[in-house]
C-alpha positions in Angstrom: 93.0 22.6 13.4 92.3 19.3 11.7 89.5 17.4 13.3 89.5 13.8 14.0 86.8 11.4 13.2 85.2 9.5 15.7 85.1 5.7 15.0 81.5 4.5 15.1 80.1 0.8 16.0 79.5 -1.1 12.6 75.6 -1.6 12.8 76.5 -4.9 10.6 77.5 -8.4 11.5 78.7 -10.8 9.4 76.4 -13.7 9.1 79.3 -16.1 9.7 80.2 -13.8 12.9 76.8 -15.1 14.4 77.1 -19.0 13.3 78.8 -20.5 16.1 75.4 -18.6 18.0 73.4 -20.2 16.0 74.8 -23.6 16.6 74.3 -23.2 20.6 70.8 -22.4 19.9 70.5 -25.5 17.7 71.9 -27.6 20.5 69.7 -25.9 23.1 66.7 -26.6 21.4 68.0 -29.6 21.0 68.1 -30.3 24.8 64.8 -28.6 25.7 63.1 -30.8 22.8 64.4 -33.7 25.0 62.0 -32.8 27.7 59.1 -32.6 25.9 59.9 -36.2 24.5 60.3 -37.6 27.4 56.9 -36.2 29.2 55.5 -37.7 25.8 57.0 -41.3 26.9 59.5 -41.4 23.6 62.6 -41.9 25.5 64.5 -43.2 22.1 64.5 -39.7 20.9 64.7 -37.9 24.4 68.0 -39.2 24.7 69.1 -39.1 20.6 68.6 -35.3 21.7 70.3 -34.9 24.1 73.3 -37.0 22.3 73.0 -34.3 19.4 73.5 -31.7 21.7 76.5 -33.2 22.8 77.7 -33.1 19.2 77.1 -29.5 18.5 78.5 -28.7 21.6 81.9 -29.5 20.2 81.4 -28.2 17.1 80.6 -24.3 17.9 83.6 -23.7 19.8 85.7 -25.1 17.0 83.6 -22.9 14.7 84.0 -19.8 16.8 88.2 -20.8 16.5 88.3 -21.3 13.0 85.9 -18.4 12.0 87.7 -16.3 14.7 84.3 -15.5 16.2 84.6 -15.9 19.4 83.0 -13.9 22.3 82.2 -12.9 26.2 78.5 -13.2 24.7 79.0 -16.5 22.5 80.8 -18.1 25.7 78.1 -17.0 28.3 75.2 -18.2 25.4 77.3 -21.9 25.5 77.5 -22.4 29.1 73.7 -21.2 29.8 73.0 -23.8 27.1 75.1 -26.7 28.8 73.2 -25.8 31.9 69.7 -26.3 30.6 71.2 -29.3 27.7 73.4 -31.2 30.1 72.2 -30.6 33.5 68.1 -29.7 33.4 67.5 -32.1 30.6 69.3 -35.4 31.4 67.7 -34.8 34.6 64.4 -34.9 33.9 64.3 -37.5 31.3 65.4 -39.7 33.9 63.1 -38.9 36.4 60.5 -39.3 33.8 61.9 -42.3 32.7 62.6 -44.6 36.4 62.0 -42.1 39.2 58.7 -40.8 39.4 57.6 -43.8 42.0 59.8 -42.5 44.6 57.9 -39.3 44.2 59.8 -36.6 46.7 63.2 -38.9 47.2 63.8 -39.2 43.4 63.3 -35.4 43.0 66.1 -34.9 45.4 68.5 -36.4 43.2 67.4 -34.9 40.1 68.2 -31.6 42.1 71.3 -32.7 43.2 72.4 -33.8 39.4 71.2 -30.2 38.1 72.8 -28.3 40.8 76.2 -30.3 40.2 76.0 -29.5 36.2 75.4 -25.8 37.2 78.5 -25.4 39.7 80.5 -27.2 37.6 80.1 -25.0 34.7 80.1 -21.6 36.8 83.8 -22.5 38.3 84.7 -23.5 34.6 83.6 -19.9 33.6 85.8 -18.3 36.6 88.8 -19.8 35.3 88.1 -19.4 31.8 87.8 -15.6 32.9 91.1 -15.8 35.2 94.0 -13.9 34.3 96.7 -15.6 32.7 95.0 -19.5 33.2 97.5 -22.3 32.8 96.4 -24.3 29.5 95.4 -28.0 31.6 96.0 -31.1 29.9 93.1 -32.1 32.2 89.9 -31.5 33.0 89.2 -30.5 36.9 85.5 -32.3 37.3 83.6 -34.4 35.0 82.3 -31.9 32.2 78.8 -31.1 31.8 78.2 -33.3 28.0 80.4 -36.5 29.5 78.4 -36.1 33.0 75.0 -35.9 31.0 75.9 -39.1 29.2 76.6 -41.1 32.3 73.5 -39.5 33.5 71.7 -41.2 30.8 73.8 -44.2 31.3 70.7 -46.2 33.2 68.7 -45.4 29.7 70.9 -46.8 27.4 71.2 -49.7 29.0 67.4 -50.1 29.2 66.8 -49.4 25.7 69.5 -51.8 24.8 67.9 -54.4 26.4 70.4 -54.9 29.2 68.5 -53.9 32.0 65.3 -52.7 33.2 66.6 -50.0 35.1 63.2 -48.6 35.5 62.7 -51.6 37.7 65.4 -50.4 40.0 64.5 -46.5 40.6 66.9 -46.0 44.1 69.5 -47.7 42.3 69.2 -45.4 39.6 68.0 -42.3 41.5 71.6 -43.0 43.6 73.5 -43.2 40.7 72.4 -39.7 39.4 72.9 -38.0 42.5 76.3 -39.8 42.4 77.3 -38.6 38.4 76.3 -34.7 39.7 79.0 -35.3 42.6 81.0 -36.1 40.4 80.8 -33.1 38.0 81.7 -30.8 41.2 84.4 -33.0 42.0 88.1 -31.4 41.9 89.0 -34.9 40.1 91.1 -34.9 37.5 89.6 -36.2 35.0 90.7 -37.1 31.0 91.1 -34.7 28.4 91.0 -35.4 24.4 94.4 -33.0 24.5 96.4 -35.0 26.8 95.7 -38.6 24.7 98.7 -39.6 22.6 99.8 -42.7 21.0 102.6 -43.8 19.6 103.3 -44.0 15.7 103.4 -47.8 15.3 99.7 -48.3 17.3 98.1 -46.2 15.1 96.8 -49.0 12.9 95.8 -50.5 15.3 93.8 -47.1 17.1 91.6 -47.1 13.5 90.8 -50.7 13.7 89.5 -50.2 16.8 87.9 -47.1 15.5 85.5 -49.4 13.2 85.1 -51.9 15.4 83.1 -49.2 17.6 81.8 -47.5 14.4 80.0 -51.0 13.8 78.7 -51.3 16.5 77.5 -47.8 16.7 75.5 -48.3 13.2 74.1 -52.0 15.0 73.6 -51.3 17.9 73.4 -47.9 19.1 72.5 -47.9 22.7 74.9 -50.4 23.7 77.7 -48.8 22.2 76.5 -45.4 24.0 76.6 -47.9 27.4 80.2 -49.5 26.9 81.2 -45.6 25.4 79.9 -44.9 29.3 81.8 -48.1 30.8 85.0 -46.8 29.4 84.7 -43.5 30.7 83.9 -44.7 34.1 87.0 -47.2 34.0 89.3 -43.7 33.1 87.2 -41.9 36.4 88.1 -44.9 38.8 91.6 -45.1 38.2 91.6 -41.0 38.1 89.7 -41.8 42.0 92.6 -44.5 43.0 95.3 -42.5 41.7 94.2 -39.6 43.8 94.0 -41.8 46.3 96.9 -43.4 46.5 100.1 -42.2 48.9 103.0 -41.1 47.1 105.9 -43.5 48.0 108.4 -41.6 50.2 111.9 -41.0 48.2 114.7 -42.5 48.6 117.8 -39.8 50.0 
């Protein structure tokens, strides 16, 4: 009788199997590094953390696709890392930052923000994991990197020089419980893959493009503020058009 080989596990990984890993721990670090800035007072790079772990967390699912890496384990690492990156950190950098006078009642909110981040990631992981999901042009929710940006959105303007939100911690404790609503919403919210334009605006798409690129380079903060303005115009009319009754048809 001819004997058949069992298959064993390869006891090697290719190094570029475990890079999109590696950039989720980069970004996680990231985030936690965030905290310890802003216990330290340095808010400037607190939030430039917390920005660059919004970066990589684009970039290691488009590594994981283009390397054909990706993973039950990569995609739990990634959302454990948005948890602590998007909701724990932005959280506590503000509370460091304008919070801390209303002692127990700003704490609250901080909850309330981190608590949002995490239930909006764990129903994102239920229907990532659910048979046969229909691909959405839109996203159900604020995500967790957008919703740790308008977090921060109090900062930016601060460090801009627009206002002293610091000044105004129940304004600012309100509008981070308000952002982690938000995230647990079932809103419809926008979605890169849903935005098209048409041929003959493209020109005019990539002047815009260095308009905000120039003011990025000048000044940083306030484009990070007006990037937040523009999301939040795209979030009310997403609210009104929920809103809205549908105009009974004509028979």
């Amino acid at each position: 009788m001819r004997r058949t080989r069992r298959l064993r596990p390869r006891r090697t990984l290719s190094l570029l199997t475990l890079l999109p890993n590696l950039v989720t721990i980069l970004g996680l670090c990231a985030g936690l590094t965030s905290i310890r800035f802003a216990m330290l007072g340095q808010f400037e790079i607190a939030a430039g953390l917390i920005i660059f772990a919004a970066i990589i967390d684009g970039l290691d699912g488009l590594i994981a696709r283009r390397l054909n890496a990706a993973s039950p384990f990569g995609a739990e690492l990634d959302s454990l890392s948005d948890f602590v990156s998007f909701g724990v950190a932005p959280a506590v950098v503000i509370y460091t930052f304008a919070l801390q006078d209303l002692r127990g009642a700003g704490w609250v909110f901080v909850l309330v923000f981190a608590i949002g981040c995490c239930l909006r990631l764990a129903r994102f992981n239920v229907g990532r994991s659910a048979p046969d999901a229909p691909t959405r042009t839109h996203f159900t929710g604020v995500p967790a990197p957008a919703g740790a940006m308008l977090g921060l959105f109090p900062l930016f303007l601060s460090l801009d020089g627009l206002w002293a939100s610091e000044t105004w911690p129940l304004a600012v404790a309100v509008w981070l419980g308000l952002v982690g609503a938000l995230m647990v919403s079932r809103m419809a919210t926008l979605s890169p893959k849903a935005l098209r334009i048409r041929r003959e605006q493209a020109a005019w798409v990539l002047v815009g493009a260095a308009i905000l690129v120039g003011i990025a380079f000048t000044r940083f903060w306030l484009f990070m503020a007006l990037a937040c303005m523009a999301y939040g115009v795209t979030l009310a009319y997403a609210g009104l058009a929920r809103w809205r009754p549908s105009r009974p048809t004509q028979e």
